[in-house]
C-alpha positions in Angstrom: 5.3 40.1 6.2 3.7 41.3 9.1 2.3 38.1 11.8 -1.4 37.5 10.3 0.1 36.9 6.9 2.8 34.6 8.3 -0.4 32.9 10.3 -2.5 32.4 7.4 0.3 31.2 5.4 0.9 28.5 8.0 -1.8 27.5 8.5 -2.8 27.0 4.7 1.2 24.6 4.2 -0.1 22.7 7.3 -3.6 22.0 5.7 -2.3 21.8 2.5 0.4 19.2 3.9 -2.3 17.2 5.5 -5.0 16.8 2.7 -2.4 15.3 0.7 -1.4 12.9 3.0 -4.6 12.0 3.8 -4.9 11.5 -0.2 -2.2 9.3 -0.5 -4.1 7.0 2.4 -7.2 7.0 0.2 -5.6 6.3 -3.2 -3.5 3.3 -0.7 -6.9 1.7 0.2 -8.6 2.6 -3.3 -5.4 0.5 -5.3 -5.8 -2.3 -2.1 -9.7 -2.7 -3.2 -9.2 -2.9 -6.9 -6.3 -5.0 -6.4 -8.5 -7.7 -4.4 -11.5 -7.5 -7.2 -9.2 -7.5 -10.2 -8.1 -11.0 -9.0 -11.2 -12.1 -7.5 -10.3 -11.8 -3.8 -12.7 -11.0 -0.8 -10.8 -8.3 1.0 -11.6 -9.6 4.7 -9.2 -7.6 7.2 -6.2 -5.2 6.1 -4.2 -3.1 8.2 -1.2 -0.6 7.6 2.4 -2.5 8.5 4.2 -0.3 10.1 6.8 -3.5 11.1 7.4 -5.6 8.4 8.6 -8.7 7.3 12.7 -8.8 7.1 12.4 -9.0 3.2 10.9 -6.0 2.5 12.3 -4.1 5.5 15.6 -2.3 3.7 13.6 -2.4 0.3 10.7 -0.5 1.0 10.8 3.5 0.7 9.1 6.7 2.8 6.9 7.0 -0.4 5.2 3.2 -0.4 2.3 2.0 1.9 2.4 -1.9 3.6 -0.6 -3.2 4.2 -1.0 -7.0 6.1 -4.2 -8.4 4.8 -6.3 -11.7 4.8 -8.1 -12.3 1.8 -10.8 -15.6 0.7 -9.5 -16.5 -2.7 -12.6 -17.7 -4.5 -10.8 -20.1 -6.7 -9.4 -22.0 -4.1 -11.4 -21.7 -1.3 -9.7 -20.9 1.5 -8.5 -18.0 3.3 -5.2 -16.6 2.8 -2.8 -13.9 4.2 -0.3 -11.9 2.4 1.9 -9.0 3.1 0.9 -5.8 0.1 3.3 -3.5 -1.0 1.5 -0.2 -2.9 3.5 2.5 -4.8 6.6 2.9 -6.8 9.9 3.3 -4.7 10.8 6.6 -5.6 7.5 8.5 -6.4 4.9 6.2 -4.2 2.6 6.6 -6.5 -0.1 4.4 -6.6 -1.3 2.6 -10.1 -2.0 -1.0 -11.2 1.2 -1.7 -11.8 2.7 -1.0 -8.3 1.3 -3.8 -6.3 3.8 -6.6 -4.9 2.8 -9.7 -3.0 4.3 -11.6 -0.4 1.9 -14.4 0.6 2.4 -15.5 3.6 3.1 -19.7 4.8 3.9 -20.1 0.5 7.3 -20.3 -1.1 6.1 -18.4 -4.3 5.9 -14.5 -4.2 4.8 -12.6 -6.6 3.9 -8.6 -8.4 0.1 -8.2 -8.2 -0.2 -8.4 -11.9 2.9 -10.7 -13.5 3.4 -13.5 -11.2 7.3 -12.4 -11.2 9.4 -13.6 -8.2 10.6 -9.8 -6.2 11.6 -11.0 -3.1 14.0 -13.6 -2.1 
């Protein structure tokens, strides 16, 4: 392979490396919007966590996105903040069911869709 080839094929792993990372941020923020309008939520401010709460320090993977957001929750009327965890451990891939909750100031913490306790 003489150095042109080796250039072009460098240059297409790097964009090829980069597109999909930039569409694992979209599908991230797509899954963090429907998540907020599936349960009625106002999505006011979210941010990626790249430092996290103690609880979900050891037991988050490479593959799963952290968002801190600040939601108004329609049925109760107030303002609340939680800590979202998007993606499956091993694959990161993002559907419905890989949403988990920590709300933050509560004792309950739930999965996105099944109220089950996942953190201590």
């Amino acid at each position: 392979m003489n150095k042109p080839q080796f250039l072009v094929l460098c240059f297409v792993v790097v964009a090829l490396a980069c597109y999909l990372g930039y569409r694992h941020i979209v599908n991230a923020r797509a899954l963090l919007q429907e998540w907020a309008d599936a349960n009625d939520y106002k999505l006011l401010h979210a941010s990626r966590a790249f430092v996290m709460p103690w609880g979900m320090w050891f037991s988050t993977s490479r593959y799963q996105v952290v968002y801190h957001v600040a939601v108004y929750d329609r049925s109760v009327k107030r303002i609340r903040s939680a800590w979202l965890r998007l993606g499956t451990y091993w694959t990161g891939s993002m559907n419905g069911d890989a949403i988990e909750v920590k709300w933050e100031h509560e004792d309950r913490t739930e999965s996105a869709h099944s109220g089950d306790a996942r953190w201590p």
